[in-house]
ROVEX-60682 format. One line per 8 residues: number of its first residue (from 1); their letters; for each residue y negated, z, x of N, C-alpha, C. Coordinates in Angstrom, 3 decimals. Example, Ala and Ser with C-alpha at 12.3 -4.5 7.8 and 13.67 -1.06 7.14 Angstrom:
<nodes>
1) AS) 5.690:7.800:13.190:4.500:7.800:12.300:3.300:7.800:13.200  2.250:7.080:12.850:1.060:7.140:13.670:-0.030:7.870:12.900;
</nodes>
This chain:
<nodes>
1) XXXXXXXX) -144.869:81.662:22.187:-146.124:81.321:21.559:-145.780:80.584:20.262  -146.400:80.656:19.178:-146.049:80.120:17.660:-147.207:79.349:17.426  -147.366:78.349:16.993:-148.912:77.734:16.650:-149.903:77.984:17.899  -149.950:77.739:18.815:-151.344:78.036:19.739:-151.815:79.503:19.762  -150.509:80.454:19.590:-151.139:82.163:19.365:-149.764:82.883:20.183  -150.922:83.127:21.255:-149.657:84.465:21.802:-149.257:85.207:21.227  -147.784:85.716:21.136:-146.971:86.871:20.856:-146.602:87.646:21.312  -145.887:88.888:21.032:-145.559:89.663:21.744:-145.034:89.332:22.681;
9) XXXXXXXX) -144.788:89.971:24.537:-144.186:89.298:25.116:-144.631:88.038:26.082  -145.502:87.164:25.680:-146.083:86.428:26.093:-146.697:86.474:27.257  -146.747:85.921:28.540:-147.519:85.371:29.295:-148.525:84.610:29.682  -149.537:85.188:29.431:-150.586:83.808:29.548:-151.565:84.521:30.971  -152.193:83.372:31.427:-153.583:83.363:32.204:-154.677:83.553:31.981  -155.930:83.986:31.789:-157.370:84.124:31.728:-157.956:85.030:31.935  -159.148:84.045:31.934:-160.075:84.535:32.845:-161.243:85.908:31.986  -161.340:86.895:32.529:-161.670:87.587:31.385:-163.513:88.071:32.324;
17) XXXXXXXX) -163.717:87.687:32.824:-164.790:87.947:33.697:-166.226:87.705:32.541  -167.054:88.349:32.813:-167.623:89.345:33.649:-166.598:90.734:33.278  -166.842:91.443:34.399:-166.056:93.061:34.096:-166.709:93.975:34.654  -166.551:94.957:34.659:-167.380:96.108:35.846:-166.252:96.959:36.350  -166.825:97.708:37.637:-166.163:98.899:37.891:-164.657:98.314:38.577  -163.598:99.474:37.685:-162.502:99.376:38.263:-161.706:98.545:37.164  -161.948:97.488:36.452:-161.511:96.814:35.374:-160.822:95.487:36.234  -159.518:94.846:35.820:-158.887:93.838:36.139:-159.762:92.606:36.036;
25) XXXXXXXX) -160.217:92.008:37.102:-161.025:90.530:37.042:-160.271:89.388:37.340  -161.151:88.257:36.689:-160.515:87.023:37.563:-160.182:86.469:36.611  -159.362:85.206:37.082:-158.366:84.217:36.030:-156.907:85.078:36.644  -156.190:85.867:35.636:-155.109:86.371:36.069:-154.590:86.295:34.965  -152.736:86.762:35.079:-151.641:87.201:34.330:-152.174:88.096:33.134  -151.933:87.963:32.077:-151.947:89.297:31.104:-150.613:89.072:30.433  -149.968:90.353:29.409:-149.479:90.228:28.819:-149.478:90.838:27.545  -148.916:89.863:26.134:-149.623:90.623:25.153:-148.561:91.749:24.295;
33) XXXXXXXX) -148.620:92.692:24.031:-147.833:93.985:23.447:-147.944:94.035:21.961  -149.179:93.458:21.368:-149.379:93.258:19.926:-148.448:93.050:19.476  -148.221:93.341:18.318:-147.289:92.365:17.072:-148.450:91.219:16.602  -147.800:90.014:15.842:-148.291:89.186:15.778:-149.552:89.711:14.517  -149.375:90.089:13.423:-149.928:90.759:12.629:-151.575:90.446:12.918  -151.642:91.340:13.925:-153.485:91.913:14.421:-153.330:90.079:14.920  -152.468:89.338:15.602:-153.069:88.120:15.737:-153.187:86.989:14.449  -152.706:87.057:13.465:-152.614:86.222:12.552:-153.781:86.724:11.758;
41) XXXXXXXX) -154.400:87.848:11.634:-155.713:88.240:10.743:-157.175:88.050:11.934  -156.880:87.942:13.218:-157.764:88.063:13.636:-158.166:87.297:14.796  -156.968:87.005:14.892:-157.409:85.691:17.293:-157.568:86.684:18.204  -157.228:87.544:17.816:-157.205:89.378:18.469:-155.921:89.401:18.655  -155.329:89.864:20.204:-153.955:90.699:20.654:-154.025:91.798:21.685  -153.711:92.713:22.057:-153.695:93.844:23.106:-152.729:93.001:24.318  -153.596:92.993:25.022:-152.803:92.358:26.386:-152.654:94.243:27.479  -151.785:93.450:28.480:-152.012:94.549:29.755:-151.636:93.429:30.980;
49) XXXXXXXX) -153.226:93.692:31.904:-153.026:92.863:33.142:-151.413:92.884:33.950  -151.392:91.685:34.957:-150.318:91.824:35.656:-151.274:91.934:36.774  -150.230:92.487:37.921:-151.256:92.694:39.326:-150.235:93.139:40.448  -151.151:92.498:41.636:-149.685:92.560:42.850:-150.099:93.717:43.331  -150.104:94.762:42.565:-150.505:95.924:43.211:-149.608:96.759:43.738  -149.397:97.676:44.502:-148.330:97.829:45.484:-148.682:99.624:44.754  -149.434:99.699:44.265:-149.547:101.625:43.926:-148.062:101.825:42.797  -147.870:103.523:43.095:-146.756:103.565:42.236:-146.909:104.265:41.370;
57) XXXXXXXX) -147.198:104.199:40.897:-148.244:105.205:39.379:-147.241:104.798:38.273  -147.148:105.999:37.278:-146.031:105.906:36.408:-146.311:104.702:35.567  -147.352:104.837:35.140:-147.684:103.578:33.782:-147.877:102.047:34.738  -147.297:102.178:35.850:-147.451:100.670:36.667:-145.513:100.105:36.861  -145.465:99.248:35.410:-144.353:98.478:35.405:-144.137:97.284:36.303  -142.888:97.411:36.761:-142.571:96.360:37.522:-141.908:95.540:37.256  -142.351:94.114:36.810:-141.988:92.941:36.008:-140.178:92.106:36.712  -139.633:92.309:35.476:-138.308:91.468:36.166:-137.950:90.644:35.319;
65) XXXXXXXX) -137.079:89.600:35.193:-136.701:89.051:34.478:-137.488:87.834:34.361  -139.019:87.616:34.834:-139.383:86.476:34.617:-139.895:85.671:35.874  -140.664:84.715:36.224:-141.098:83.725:36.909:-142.334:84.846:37.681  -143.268:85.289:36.613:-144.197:85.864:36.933:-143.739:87.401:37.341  -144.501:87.300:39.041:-144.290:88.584:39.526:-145.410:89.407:39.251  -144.970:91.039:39.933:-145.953:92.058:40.047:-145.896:92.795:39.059  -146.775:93.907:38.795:-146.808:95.203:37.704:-147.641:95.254:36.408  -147.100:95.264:35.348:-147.898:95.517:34.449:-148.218:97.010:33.961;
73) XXXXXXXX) -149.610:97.124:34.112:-150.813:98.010:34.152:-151.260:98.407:32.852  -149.870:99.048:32.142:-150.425:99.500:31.078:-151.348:100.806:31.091  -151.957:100.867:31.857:-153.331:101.764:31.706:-154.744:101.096:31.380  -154.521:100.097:31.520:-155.585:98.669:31.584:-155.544:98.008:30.336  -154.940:98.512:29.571:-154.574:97.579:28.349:-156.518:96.889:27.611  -156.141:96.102:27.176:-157.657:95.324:26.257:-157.228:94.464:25.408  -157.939:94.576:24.346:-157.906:93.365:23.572:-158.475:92.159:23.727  -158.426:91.096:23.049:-158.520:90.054:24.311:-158.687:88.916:22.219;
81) XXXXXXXX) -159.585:88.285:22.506:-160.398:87.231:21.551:-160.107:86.158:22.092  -158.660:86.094:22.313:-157.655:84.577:23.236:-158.218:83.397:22.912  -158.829:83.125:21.870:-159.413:81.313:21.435:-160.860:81.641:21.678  -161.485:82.490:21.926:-163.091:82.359:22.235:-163.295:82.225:23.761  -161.930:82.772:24.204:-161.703:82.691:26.110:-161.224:81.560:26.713  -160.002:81.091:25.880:-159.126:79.972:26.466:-158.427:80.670:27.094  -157.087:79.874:27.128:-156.100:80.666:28.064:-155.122:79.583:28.436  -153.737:79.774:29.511:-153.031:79.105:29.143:-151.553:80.432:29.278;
89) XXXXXXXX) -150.823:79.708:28.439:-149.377:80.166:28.324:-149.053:79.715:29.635  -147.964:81.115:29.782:-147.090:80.797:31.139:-146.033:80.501:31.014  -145.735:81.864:30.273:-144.042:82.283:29.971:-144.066:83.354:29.171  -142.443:83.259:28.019:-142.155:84.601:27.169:-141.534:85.702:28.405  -141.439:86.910:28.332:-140.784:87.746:29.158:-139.102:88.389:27.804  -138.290:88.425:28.822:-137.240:88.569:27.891:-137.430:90.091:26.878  -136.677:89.776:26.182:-136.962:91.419:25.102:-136.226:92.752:25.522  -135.726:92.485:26.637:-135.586:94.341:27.636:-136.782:94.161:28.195;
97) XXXXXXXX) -137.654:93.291:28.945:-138.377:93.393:29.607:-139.681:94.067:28.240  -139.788:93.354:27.345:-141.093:93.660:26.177:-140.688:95.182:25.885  -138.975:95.712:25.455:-138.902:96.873:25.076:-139.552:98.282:26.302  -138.937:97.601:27.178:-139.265:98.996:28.045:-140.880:99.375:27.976  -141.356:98.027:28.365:-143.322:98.260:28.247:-143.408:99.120:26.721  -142.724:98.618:25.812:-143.431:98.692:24.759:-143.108:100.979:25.039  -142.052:101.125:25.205:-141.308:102.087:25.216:-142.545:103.085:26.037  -142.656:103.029:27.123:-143.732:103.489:28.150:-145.330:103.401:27.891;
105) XXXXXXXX) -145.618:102.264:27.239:-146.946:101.965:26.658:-147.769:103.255:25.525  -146.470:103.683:25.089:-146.853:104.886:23.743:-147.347:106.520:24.886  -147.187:106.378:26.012:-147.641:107.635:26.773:-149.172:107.451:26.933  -149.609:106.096:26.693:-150.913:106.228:26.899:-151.427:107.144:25.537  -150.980:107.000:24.706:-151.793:107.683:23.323:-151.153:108.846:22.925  -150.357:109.710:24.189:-149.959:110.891:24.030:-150.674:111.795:23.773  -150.625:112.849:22.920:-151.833:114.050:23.339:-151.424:114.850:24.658  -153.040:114.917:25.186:-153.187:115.718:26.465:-151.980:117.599:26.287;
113) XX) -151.564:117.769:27.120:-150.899:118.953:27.036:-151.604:119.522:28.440  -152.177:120.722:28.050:-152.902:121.288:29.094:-151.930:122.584:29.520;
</nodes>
């Protein structure tokens, strides 16, 4: 975290509620994938929930290297207005751990191949 602004990598908590449907609720784990950039023009970062979810779905990473367990759900990804929510920092995740997400994260904006 640099100045009170998550970075890439970052761990923080909040609460992102109200949600609907099948959307990640609660005061939980996120993590943010942004470059700092979109956060320094805006209090805006792309997080992706963490979650003790036990499914094995390709885009469901399984967190190592840090304190904080469980999978990050880059199918879930959101942007996230971190100072209008509050949050708190947890922890950085090391930079194999940020590369691989980041690496896997780009299948979400693949084009469909039918």
């Amino acid at each position: 975290m640099v100045n009170g602004v998550p970075v890439q990598g970052d761990i923080i908590k909040i609460n992102l509620n109200p949600k609907q449907g099948h959307e990640q609720t609660g005061y939980r784990p996120y993590i943010c994938l942004s470059n700092k950039i979109i956060s320094e023009i805006a209090n805006i970062a792309v997080f992706a929930p963490i979650s003790s979810t036990k499914r094995n779905y390709p885009l469901y990473i399984k967190l190592g290297g840090t304190e904080t367990t469980g999978s990050v759900l880059l199918d879930q990804l959101v942007a996230i207005d971190y100072t209008a929510r509050g949050f708190d920092f947890v922890e950085s995740a090391p930079s194999t751990v940020i590369n691989e997400l980041l690496e896997k994260v780009v299948l979400v904006f693949q084009p469909n191949h039918v």
